[in-house]
N, C-alpha and C positions, 0 to 999 in steps of 0.2 A: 396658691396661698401657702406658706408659709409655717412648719408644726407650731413655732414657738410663737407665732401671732394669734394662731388659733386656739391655743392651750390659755394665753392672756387672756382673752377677749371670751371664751365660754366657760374657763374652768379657775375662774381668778381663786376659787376656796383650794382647788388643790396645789396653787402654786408655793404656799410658803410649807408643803411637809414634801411638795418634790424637789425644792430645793435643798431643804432640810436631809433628804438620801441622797441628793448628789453630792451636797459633803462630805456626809458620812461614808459614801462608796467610793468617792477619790479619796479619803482618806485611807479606810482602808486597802485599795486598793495601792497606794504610797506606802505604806507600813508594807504590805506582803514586796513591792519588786524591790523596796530596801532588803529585808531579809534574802530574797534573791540575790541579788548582788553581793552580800556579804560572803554564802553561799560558795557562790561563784568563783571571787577572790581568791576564798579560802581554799578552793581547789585548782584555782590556777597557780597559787603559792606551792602547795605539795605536788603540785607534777614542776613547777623549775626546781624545786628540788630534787626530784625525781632525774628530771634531764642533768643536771649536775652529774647525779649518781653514775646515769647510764654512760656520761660523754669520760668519767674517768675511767670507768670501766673499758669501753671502748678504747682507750688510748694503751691502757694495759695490756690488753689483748690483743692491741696492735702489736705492743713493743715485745710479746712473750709468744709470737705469732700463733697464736691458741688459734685452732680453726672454728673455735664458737663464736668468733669477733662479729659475726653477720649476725648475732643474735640480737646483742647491744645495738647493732645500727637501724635495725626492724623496729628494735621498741622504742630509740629515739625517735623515728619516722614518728612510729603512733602517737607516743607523747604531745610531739610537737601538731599535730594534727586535732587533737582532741585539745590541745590550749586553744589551735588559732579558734575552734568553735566556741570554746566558752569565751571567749574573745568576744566573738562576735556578739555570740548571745549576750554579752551584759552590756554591749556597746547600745546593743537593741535595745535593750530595756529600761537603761539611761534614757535613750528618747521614748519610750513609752510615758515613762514618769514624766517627761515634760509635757508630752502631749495631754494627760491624765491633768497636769497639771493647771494647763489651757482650757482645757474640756470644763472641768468646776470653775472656772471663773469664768465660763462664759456663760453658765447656767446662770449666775447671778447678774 
């Protein structure tokens, strides 16, 4: 049998204030992984600019063959490493939100 058959069929009084917190909890839960996202963006924005910084430094350092040039190319490694993760991470969370999204309407 069934949770949501069962919850019908013995607990018809608490159905309309459990539906009533699944809206309110996908909702809120949608308002917090937007400010995530935002978040996110916002620091994948300052590390390309960050990489910008490092890839011109790096090419200076090529051309003045400064022996710290290996310093610049370390921290573009990282940079670009800790983007592709918040990458990932917000890719993730896009489909959480939709899933979050599914989830409250099928409550109803």
């Amino acid at each position: 049998e069934d949770f949501q058959g069962y919850m019908r069929r013995e607990h018809k009084h608490l159905l309309p204030p459990l539906c009533f917190y699944s809206i309110d909890y996908a909702s809120k839960t949608e308002r917090l992984l937007r400010e995530m996202n935002k978040y996110k963006q916002q620091c994948i924005a300052v590390i390309d600019k960050a990489l910008k910084r490092e890839t011109l430094m790096l090419e200076f350092t090529v051309d003045t063959y400064d022996p710290n040039a290996h310093k610049h190319s370390s921290i573009i490694e990282r940079l670009t490493e800790t983007r592709a993760e918040l990458q990932e991470e917000l890719e993730y969370h896009v489909g959480l939100g939709q899933q979050n999204a599914a989830a409250a309407v099928a409550v109803l």
